[in-house]
CHARMM internal coordinates of N, CA and C (Angstrom, degrees):
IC EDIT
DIST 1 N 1 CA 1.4435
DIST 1 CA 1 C 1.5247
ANGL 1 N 1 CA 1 C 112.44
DIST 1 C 2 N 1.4632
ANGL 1 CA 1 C 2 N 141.01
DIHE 1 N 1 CA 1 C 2 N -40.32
DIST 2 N 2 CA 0.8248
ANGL 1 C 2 N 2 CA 133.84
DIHE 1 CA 1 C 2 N 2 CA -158.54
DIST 2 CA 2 C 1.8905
ANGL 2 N 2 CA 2 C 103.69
DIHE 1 C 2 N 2 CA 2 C -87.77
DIST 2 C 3 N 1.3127
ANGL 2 CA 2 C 3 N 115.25
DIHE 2 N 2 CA 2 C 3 N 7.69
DIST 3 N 3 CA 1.4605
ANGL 2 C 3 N 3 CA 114.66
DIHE 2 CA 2 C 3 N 3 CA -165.55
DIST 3 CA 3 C 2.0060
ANGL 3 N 3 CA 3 C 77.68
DIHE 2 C 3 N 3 CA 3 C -105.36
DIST 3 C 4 N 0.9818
ANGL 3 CA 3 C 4 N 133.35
DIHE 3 N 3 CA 3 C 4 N -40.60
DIST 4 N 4 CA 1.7501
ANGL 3 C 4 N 4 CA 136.93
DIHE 3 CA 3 C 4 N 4 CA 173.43
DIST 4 CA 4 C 1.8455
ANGL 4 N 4 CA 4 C 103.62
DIHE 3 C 4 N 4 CA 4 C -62.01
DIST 4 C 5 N 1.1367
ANGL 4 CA 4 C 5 N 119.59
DIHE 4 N 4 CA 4 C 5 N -56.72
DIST 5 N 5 CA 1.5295
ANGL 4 C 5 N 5 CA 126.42
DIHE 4 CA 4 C 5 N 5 CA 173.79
DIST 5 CA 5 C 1.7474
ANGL 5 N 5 CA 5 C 102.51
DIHE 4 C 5 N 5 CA 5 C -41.58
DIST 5 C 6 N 1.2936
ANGL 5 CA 5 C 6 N 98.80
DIHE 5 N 5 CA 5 C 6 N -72.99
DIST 6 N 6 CA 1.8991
ANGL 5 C 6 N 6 CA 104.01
DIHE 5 CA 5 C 6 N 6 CA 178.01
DIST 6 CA 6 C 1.6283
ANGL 6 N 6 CA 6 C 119.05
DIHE 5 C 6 N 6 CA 6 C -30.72
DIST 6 C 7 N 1.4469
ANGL 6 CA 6 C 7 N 100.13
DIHE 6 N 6 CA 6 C 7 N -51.43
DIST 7 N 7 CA 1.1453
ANGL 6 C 7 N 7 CA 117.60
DIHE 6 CA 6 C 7 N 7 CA 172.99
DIST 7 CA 7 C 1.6517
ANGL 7 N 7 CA 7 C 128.22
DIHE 6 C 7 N 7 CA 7 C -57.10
DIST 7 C 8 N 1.5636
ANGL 7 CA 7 C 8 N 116.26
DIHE 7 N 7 CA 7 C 8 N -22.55
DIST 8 N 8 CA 1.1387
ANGL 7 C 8 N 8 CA 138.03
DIHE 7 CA 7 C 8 N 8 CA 152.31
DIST 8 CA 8 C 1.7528
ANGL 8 N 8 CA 8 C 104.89
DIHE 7 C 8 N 8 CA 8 C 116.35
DIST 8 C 9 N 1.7016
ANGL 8 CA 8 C 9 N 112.87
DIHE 8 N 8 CA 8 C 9 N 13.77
DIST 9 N 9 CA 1.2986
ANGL 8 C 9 N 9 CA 108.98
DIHE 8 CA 8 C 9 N 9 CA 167.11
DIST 9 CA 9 C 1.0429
ANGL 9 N 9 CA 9 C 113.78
DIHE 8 C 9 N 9 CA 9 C -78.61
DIST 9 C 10 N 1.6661
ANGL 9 CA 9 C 10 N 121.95
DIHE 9 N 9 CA 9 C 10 N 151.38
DIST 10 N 10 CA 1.3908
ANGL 9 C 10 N 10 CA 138.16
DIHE 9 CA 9 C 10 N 10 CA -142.90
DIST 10 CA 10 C 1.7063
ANGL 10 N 10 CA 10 C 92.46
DIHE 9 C 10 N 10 CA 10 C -130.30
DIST 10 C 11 N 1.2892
ANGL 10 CA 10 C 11 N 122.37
DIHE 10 N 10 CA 10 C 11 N 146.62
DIST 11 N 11 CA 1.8729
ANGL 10 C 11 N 11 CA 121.25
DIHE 10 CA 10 C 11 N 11 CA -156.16
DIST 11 CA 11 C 1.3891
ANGL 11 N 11 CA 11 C 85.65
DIHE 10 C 11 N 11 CA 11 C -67.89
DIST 11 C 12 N 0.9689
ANGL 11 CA 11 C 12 N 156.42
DIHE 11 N 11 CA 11 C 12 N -29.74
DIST 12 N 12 CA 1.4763
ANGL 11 C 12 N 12 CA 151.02
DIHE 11 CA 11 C 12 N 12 CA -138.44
DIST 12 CA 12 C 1.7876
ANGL 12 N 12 CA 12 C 106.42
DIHE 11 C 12 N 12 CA 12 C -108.50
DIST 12 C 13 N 1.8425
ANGL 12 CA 12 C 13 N 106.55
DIHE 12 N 12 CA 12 C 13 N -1.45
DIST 13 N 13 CA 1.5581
ANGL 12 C 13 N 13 CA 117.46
DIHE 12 CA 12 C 13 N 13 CA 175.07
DIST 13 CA 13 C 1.3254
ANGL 13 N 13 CA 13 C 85.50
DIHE 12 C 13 N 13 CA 13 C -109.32
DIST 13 C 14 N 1.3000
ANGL 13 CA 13 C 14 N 169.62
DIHE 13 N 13 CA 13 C 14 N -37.31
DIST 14 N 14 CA 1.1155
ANGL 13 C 14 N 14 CA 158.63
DIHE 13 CA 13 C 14 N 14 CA -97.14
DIST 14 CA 14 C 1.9579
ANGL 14 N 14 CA 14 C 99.33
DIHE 13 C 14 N 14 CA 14 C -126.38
DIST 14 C 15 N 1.3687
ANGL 14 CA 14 C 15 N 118.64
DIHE 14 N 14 CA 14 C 15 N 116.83
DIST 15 N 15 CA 1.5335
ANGL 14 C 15 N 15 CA 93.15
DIHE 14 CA 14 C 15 N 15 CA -168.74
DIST 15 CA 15 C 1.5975
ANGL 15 N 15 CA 15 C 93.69
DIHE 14 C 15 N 15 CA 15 C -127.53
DIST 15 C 16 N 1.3537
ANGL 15 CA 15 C 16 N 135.47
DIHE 15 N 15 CA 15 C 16 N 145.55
DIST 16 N 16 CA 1.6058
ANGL 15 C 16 N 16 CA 140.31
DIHE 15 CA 15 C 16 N 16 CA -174.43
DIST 16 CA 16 C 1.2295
ANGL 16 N 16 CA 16 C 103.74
DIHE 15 C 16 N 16 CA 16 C -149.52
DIST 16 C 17 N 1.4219
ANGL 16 CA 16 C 17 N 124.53
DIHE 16 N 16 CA 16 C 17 N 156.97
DIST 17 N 17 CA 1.2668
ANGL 16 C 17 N 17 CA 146.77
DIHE 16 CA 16 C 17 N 17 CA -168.30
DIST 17 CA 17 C 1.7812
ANGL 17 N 17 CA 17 C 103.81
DIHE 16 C 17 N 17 CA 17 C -115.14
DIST 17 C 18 N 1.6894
ANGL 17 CA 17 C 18 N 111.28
DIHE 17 N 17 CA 17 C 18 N 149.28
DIST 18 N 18 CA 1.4366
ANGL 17 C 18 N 18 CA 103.46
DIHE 17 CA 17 C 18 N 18 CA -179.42
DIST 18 CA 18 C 1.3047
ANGL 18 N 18 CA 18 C 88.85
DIHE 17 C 18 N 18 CA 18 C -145.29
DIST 18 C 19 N 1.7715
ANGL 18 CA 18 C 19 N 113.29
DIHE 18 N 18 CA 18 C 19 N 37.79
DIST 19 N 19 CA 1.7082
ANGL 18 C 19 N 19 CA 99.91
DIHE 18 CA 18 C 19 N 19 CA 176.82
DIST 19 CA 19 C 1.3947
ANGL 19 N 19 CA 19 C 113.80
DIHE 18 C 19 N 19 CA 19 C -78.82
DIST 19 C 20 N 1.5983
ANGL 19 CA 19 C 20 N 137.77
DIHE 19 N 19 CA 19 C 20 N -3.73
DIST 20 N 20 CA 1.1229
ANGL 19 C 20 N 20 CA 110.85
DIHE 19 CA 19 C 20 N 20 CA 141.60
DIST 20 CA 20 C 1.3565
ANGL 20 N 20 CA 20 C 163.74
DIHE 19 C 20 N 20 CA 20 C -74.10
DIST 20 C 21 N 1.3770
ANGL 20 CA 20 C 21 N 108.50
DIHE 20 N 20 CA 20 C 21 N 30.83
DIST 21 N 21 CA 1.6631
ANGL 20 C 21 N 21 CA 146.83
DIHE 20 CA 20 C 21 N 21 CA 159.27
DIST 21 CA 21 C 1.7508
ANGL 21 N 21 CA 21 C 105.67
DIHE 20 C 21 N 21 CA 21 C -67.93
DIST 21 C 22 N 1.5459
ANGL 21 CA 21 C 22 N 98.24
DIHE 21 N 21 CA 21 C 22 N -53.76
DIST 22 N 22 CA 1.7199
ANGL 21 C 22 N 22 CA 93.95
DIHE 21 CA 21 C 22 N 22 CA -154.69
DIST 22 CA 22 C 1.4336
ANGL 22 N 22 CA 22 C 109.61
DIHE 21 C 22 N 22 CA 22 C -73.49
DIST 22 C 23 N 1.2901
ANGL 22 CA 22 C 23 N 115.99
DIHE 22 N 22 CA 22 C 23 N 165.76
DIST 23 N 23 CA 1.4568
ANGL 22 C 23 N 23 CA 142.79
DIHE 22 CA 22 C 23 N 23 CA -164.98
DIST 23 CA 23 C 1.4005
ANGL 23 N 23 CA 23 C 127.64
DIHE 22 C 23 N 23 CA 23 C -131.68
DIST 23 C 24 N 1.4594
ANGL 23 CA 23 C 24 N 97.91
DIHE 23 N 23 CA 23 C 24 N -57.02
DIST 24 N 24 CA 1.6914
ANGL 23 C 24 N 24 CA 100.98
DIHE 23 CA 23 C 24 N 24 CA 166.91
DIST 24 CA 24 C 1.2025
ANGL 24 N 24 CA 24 C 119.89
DIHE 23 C 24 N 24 CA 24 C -113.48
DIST 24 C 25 N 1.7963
ANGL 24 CA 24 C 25 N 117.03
DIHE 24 N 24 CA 24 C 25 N -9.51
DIST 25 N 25 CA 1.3830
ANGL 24 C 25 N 25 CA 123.59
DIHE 24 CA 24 C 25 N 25 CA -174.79
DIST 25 CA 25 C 1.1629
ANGL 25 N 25 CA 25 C 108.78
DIHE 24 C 25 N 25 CA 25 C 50.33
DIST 25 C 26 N 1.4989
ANGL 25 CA 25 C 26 N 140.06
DIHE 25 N 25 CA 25 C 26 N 29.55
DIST 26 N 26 CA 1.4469
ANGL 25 C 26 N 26 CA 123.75
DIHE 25 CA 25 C 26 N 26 CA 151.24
DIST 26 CA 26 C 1.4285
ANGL 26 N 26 CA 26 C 113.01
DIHE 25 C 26 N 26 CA 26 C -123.52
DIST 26 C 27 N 1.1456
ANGL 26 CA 26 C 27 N 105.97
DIHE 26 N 26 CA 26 C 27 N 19.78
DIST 27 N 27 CA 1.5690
ANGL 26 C 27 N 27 CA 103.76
DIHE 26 CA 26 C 27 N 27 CA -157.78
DIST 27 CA 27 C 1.5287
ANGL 27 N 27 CA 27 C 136.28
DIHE 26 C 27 N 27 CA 27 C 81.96
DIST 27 C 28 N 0.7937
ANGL 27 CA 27 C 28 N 128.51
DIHE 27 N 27 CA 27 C 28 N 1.42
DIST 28 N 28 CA 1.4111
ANGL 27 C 28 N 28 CA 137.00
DIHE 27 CA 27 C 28 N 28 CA -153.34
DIST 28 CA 28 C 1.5384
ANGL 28 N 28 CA 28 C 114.66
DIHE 27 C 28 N 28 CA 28 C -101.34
DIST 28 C 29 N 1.4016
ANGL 28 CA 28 C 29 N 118.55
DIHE 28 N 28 CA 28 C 29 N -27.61
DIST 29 N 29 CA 1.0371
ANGL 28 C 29 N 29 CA 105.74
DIHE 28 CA 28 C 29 N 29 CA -148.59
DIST 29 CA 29 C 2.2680
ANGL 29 N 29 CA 29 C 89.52
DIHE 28 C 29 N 29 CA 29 C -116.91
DIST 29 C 30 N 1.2531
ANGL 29 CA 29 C 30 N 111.01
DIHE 29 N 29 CA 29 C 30 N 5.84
DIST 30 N 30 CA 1.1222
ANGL 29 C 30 N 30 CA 99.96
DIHE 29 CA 29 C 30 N 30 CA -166.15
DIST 30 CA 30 C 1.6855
ANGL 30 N 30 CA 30 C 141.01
DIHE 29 C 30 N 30 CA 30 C 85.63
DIST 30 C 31 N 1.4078
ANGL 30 CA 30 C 31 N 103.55
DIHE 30 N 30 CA 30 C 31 N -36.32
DIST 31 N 31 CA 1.4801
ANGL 30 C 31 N 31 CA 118.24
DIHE 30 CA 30 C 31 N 31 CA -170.73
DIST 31 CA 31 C 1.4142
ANGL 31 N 31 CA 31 C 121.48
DIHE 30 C 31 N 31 CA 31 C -50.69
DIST 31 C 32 N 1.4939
ANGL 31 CA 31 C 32 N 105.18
DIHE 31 N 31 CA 31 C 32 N -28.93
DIST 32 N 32 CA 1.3537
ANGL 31 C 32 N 32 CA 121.51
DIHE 31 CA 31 C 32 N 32 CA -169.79
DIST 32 CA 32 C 1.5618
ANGL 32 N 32 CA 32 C 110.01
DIHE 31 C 32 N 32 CA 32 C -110.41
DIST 32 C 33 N 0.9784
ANGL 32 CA 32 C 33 N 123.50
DIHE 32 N 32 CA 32 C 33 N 27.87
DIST 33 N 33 CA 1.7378
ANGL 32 C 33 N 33 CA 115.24
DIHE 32 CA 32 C 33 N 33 CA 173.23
DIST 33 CA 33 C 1.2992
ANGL 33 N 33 CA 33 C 105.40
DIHE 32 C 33 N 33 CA 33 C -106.07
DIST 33 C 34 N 1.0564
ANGL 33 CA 33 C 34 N 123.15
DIHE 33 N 33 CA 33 C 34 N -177.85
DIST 34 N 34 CA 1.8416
ANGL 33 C 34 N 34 CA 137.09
DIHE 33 CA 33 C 34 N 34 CA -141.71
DIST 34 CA 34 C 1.6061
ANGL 34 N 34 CA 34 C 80.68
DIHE 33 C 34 N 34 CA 34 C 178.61
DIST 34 C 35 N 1.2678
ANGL 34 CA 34 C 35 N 110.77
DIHE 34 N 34 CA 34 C 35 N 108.09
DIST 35 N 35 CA 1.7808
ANGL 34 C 35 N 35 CA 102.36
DIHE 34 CA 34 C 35 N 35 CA 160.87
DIST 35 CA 35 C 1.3138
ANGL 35 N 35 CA 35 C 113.55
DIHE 34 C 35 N 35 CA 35 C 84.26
DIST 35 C 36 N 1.5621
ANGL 35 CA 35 C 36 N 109.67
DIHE 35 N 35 CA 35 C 36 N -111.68
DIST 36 N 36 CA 1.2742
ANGL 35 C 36 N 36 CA 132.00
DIHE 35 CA 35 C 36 N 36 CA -179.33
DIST 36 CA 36 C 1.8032
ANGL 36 N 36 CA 36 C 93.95
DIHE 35 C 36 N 36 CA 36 C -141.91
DIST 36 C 37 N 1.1950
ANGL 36 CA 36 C 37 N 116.66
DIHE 36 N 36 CA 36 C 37 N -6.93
DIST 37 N 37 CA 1.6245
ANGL 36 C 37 N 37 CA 100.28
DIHE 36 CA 36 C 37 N 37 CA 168.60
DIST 37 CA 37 C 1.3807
ANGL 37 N 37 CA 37 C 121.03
DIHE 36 C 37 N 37 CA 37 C -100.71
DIST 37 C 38 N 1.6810
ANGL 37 CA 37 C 38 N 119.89
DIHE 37 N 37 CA 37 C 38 N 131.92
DIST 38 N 38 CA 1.1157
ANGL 37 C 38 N 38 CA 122.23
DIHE 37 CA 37 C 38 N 38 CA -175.76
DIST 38 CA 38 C 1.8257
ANGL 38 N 38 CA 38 C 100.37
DIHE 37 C 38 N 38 CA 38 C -90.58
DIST 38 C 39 N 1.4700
ANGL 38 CA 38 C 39 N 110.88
DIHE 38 N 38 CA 38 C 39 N 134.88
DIST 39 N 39 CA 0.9034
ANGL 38 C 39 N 39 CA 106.57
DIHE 38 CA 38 C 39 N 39 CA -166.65
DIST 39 CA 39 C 1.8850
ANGL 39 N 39 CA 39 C 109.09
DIHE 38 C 39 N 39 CA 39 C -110.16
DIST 39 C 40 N 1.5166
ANGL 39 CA 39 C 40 N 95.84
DIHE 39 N 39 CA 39 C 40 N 27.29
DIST 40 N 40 CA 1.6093
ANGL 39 C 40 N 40 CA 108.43
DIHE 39 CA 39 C 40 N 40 CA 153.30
DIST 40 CA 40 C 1.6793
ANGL 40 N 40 CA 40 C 118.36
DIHE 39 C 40 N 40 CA 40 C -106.77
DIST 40 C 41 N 1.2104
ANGL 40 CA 40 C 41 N 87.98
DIHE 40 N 40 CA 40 C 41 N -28.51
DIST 41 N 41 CA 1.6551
ANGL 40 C 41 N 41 CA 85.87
DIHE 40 CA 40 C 41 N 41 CA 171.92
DIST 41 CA 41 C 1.8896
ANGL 41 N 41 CA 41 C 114.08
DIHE 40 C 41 N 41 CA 41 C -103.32
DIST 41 C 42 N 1.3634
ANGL 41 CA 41 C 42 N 117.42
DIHE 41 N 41 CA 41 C 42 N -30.06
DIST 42 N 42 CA 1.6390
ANGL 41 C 42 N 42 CA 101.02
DIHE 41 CA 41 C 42 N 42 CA 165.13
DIST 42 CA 42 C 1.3312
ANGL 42 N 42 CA 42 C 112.38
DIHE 41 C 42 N 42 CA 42 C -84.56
DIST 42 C 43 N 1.2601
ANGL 42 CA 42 C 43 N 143.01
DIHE 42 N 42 CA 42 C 43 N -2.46
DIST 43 N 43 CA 0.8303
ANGL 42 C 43 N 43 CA 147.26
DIHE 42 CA 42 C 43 N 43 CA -164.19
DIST 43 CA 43 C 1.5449
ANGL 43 N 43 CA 43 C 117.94
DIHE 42 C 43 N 43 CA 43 C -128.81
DIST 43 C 44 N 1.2019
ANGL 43 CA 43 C 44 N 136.49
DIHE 43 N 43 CA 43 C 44 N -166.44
DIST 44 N 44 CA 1.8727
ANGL 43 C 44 N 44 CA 114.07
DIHE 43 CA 43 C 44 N 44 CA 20.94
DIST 44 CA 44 C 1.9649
ANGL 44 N 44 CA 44 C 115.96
DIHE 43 C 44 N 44 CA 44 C -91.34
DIST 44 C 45 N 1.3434
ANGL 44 CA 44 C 45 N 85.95
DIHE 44 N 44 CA 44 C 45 N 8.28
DIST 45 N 45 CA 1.5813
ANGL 44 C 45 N 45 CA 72.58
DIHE 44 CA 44 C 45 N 45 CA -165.72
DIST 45 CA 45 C 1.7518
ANGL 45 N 45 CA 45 C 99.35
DIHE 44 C 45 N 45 CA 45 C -120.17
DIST 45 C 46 N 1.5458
ANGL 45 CA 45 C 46 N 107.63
DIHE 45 N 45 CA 45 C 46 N 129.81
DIST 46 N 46 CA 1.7929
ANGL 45 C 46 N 46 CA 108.35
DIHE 45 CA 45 C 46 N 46 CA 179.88
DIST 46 CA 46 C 1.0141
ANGL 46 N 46 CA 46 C 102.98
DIHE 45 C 46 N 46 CA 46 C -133.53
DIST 46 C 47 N 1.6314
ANGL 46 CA 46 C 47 N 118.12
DIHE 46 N 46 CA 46 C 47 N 158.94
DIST 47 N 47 CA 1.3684
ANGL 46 C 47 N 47 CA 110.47
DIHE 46 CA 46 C 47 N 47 CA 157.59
DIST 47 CA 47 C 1.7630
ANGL 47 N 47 CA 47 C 142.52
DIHE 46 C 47 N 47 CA 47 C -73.67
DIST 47 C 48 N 0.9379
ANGL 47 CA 47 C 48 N 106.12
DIHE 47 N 47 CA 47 C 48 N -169.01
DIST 48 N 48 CA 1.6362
ANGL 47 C 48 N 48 CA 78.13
DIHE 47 CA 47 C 48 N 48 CA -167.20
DIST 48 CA 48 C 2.0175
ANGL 48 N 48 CA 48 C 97.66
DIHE 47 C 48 N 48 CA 48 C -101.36
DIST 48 C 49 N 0.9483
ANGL 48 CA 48 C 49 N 103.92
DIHE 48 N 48 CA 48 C 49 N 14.81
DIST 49 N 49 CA 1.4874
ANGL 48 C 49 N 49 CA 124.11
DIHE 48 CA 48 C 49 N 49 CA 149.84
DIST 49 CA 49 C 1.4674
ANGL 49 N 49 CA 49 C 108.47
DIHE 48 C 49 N 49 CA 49 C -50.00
DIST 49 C 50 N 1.3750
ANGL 49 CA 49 C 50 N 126.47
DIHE 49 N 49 CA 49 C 50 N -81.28
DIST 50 N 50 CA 1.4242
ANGL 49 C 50 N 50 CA 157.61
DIHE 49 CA 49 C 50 N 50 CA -169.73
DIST 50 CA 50 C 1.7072
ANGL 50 N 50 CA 50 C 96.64
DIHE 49 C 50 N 50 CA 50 C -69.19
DIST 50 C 51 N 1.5600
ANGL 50 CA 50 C 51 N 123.68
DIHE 50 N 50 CA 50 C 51 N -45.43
DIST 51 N 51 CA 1.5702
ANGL 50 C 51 N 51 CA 110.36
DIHE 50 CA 50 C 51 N 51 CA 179.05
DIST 51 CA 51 C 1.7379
ANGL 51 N 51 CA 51 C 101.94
DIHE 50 C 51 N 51 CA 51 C -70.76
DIST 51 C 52 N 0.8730
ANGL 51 CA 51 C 52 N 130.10
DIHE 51 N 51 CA 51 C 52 N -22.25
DIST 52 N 52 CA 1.4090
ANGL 51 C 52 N 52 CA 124.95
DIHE 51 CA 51 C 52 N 52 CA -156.42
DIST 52 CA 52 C 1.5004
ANGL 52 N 52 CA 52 C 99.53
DIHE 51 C 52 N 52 CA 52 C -94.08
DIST 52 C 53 N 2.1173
ANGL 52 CA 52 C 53 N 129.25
DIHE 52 N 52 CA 52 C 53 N -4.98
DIST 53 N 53 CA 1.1062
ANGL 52 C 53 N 53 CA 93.02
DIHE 52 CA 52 C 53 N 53 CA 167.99
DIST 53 CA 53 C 1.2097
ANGL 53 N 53 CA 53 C 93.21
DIHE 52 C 53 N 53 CA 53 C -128.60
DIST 53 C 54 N 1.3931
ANGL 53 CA 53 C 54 N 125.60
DIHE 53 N 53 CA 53 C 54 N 63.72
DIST 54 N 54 CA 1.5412
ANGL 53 C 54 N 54 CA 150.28
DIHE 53 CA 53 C 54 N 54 CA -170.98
DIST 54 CA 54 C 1.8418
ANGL 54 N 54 CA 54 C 97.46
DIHE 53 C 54 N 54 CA 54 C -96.62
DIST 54 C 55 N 1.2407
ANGL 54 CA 54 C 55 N 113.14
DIHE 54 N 54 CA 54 C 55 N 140.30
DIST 55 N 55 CA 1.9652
ANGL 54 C 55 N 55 CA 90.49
DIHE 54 CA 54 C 55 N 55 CA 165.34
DIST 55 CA 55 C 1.4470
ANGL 55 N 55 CA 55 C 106.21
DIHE 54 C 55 N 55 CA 55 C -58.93
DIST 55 C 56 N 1.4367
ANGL 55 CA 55 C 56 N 90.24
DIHE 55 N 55 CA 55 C 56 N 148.89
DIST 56 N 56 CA 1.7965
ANGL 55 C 56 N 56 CA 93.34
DIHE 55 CA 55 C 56 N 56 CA 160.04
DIST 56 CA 56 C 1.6957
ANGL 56 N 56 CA 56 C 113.37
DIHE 55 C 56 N 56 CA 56 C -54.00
DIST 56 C 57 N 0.9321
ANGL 56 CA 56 C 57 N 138.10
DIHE 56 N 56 CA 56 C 57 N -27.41
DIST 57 N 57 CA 1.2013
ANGL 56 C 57 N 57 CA 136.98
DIHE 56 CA 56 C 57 N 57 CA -157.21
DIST 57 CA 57 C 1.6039
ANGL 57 N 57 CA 57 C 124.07
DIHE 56 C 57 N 57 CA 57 C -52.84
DIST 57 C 58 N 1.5169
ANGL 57 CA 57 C 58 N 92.20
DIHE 57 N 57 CA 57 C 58 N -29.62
DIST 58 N 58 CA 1.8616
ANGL 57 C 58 N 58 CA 115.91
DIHE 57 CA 57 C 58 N 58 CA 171.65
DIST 58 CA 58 C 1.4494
ANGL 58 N 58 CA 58 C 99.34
DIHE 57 C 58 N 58 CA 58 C -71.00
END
COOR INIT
IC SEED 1 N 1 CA 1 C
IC BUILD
C-alpha cells in the first residue's frame, strides 16, 4: 500500500478481493466473516478503506 499512497492513491481508490475466506458464499456457514462483516455477502471485493477497519484478526 504505501508504494499506491506515494503515488497519490487515496484508501478509498484502492480496491482488493478476500474471496479466499468464503466457503458457502451465502452466508451461512460463518467461515467468512471478519467482525460482523461477512465477506461473501458484503463482499468479496472492498476497498482498503473498509479492510483497514476490519479487526486485525483476519
Amino acid at each position: 500500500m504505501p508504494v499506491l499512497t506515494n503515488l497519490g492513491f487515496k484508501d478509498e481508490d484502492v480496491y482488493t478481493t478476500l474471496e479466499n475466506r468464503m466457503k458457502c458464499g451465502l452466508g451461512k456457514c460463518g467461515r467468512c466473516n471478519i467482525g460482523n462483516v461477512y465477506v461473501c455477502k458484503d463482499g468479496p471485493v472492498f476497498t482498503y478503506a473498509q479492510i483497514k477497519k476490519l479487526p486485525q484478526e483476519f
